[in-house]
PASEBA-1860 file (N, C-alpha, C; in nm, 3 decimals):
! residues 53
1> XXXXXXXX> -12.545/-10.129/-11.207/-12.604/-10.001/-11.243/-12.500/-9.911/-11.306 ~ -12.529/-9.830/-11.402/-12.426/-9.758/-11.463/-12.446/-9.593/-11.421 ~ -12.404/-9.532/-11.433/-12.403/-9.377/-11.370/-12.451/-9.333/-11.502 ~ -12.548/-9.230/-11.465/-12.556/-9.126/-11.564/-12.476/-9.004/-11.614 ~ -12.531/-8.928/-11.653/-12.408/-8.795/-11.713/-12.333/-8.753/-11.613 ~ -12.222/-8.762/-11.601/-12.119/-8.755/-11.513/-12.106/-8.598/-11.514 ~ -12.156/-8.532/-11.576/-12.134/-8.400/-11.544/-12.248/-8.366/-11.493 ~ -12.407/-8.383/-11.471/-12.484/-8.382/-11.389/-12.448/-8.361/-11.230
9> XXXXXXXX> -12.496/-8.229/-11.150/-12.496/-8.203/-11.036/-12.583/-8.314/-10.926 ~ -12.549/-8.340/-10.827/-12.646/-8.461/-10.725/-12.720/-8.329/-10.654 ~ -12.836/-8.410/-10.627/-12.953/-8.303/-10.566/-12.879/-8.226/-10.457 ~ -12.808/-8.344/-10.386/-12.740/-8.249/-10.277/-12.622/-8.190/-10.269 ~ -12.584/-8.144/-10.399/-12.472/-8.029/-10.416/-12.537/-7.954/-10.513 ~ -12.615/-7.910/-10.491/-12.643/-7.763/-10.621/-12.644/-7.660/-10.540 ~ -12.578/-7.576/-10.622/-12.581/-7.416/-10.598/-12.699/-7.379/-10.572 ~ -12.712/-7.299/-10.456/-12.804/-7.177/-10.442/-12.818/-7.075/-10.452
17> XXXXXXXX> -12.920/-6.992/-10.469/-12.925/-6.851/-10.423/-13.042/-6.788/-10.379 ~ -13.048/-6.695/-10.307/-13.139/-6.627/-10.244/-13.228/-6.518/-10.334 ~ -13.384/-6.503/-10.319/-13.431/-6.473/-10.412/-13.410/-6.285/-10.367 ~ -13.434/-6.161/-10.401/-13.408/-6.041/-10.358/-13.572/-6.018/-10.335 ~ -13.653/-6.056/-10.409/-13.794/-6.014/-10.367/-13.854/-6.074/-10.244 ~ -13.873/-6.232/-10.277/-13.927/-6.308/-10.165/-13.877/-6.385/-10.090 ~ -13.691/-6.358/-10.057/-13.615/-6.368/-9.987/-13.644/-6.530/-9.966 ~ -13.637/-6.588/-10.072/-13.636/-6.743/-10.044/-13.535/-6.785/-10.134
25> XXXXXXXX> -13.494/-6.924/-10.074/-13.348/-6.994/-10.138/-13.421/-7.083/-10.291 ~ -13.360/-7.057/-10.352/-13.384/-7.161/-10.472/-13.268/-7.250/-10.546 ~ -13.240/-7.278/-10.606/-13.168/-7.365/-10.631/-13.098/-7.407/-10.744 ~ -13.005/-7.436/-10.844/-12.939/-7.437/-10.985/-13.082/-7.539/-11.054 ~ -13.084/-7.512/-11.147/-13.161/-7.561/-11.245/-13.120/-7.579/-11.354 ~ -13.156/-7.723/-11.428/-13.054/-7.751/-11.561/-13.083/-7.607/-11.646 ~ -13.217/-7.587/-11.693/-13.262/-7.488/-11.784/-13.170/-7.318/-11.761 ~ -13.116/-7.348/-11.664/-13.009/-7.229/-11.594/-12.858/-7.218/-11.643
33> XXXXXXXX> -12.823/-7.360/-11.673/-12.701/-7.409/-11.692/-12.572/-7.303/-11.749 ~ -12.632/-7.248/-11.871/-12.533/-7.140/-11.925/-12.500/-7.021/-11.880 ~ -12.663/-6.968/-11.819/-12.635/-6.866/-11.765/-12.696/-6.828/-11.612 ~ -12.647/-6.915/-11.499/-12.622/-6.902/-11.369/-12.602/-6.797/-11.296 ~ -12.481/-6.771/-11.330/-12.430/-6.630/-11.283/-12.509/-6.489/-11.283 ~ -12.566/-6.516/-11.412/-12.674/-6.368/-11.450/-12.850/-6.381/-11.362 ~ -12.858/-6.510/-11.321/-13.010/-6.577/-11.240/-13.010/-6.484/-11.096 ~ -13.090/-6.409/-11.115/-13.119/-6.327/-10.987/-13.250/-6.343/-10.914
41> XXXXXXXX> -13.370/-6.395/-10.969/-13.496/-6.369/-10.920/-13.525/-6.568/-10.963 ~ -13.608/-6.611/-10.848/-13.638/-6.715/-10.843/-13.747/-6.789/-10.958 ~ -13.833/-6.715/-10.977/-13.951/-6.718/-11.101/-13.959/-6.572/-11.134 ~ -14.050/-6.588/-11.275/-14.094/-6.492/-11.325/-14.193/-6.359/-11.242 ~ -14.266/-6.446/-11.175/-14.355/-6.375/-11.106/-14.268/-6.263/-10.989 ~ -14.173/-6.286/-10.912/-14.059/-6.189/-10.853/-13.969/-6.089/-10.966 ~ -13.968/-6.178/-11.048/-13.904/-6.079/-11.162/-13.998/-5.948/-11.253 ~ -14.135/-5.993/-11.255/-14.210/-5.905/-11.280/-14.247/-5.772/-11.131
49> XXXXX> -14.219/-5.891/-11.050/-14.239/-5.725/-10.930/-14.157/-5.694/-10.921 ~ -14.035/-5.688/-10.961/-13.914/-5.649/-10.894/-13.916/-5.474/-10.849 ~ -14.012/-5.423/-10.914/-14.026/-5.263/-10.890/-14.123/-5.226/-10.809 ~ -14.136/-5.336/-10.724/-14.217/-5.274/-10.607/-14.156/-5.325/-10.454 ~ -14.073/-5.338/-10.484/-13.976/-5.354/-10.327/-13.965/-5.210/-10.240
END
């Protein structure tokens, strides 16, 4: 068997973070990749309430 993209994260080391609305953990996502750091809200749908906390 040959390994895939060696720079690919394994399910069980990805970064998390905690969502601020619905206080749930989510998780790195390729579609995230560039900009990680700036990912605050888990989906759209928390990001659209964010003004009712």
């Amino acid at each position: 068997m040959s390994k895939k993209n060696s720079k690919a994260k394994s399910k069980n080391n990805l970064d998390s973070k905690i969502c601020p609305i619905c206080e749930k953990s989510f998780s790195w996502r390729k579609k995230w990749e560039r900009d990680w750091e700036n990912v605050i809200y888990c989906s759209k749908l928390c990001q659209k309430n964010k003004d009712k906390i």
